[in-house]
N, C-alpha and C positions, 0 to 999 in steps of 0.2 A: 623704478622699483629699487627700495634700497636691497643691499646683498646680506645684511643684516637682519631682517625678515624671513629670507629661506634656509632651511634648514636640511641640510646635507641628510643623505639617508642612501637605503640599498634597497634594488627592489628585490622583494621575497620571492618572486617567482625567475627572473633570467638574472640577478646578481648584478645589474648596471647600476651605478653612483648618480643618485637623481635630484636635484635640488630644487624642494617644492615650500610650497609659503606653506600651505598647511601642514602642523604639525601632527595629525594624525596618517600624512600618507605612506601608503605599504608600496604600491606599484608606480612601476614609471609610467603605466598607460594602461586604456580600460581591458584590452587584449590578453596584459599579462595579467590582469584580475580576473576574468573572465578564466581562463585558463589554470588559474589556480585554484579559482572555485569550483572548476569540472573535476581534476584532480583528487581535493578534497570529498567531493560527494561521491567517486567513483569507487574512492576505497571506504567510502560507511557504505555503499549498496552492498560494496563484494563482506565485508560484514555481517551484516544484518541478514546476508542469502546464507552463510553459512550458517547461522545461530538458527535460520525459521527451522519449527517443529515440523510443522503438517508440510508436506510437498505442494504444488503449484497443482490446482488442478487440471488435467489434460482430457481433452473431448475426443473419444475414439470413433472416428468417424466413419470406418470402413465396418463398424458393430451394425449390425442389421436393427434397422427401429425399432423402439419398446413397442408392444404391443398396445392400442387405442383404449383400453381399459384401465392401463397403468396410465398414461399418459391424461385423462379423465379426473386421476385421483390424485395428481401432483398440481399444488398451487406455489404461486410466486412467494420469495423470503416477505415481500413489503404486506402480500398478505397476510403470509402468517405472522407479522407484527402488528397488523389491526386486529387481530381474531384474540391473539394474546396480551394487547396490550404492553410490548414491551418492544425494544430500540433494538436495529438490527445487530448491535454490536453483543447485545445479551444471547440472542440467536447464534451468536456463531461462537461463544463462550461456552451455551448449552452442546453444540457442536461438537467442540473439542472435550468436556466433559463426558459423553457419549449417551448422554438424553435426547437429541433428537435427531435425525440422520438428514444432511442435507445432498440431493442432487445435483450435479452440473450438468445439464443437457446442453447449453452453450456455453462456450469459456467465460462469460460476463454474466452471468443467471444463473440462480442455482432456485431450485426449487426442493419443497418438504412433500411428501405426502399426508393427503387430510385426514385420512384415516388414522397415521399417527397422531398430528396432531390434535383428535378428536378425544384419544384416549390418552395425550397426554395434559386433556383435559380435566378429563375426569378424573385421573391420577389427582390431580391437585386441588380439586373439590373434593 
């Protein structure tokens, strides 16, 4: 290998003198890549957690269960984007706009009631 080919550089993440044939190299190993890309994403997460609007929703789970009537009248988000005809991400836009009220009975599912969205049917007929 000629020594003319490699190209003297620093790595970005621990500051060692690394001499690599390719010219676009940042790190001296995949470790310190790896680790600077953790870095990088950990401070857009702590970011992006301060800036969110609505808080994280939390499932209280020592609340006595809704009663079997209410729970009769709540259907899934994915149904109610078949019913309405529109993509979960408009549902949860309508959400924060404060047109239709969604539930979280598990941390991962959130459910509408049909009754709402029955009349916020006819709202729009």
């Amino acid at each position: 290998m000629n020594d003319k080919s490699k190209q003297r550089r620093t790595c970005l993440q621990c500051g060692v003198n690394i001499d690599h044939k390719r010219p676009q190299a940042k790190f001296c190993s995949k470790d310190c890549s790896q680790e600077h890309y953790n870095e990088v994403n950990r401070d857009r997460y702590k970011q992006v957690k301060q800036q969110k609007i609505i808080p994280p929703t939390k499932v209280n789970t020592e609340a006595p269960p809704p009663p079997v009537d209410v729970l009769e009248d709540l259907i899934s988000v994915s149904e109610v984007k078949k019913i309405l005809n529109v993509q979960k991400q408009t549902l949860y836009k309508w959400r924060k706009e404060g047109l239709i009220t969604l539930y979280a009975i598990t941390p991962r599912k959130q459910y509408a009631r049909r009754s709402e969205i029955v009349k916020l049917l006819k709202e729009v007929q």
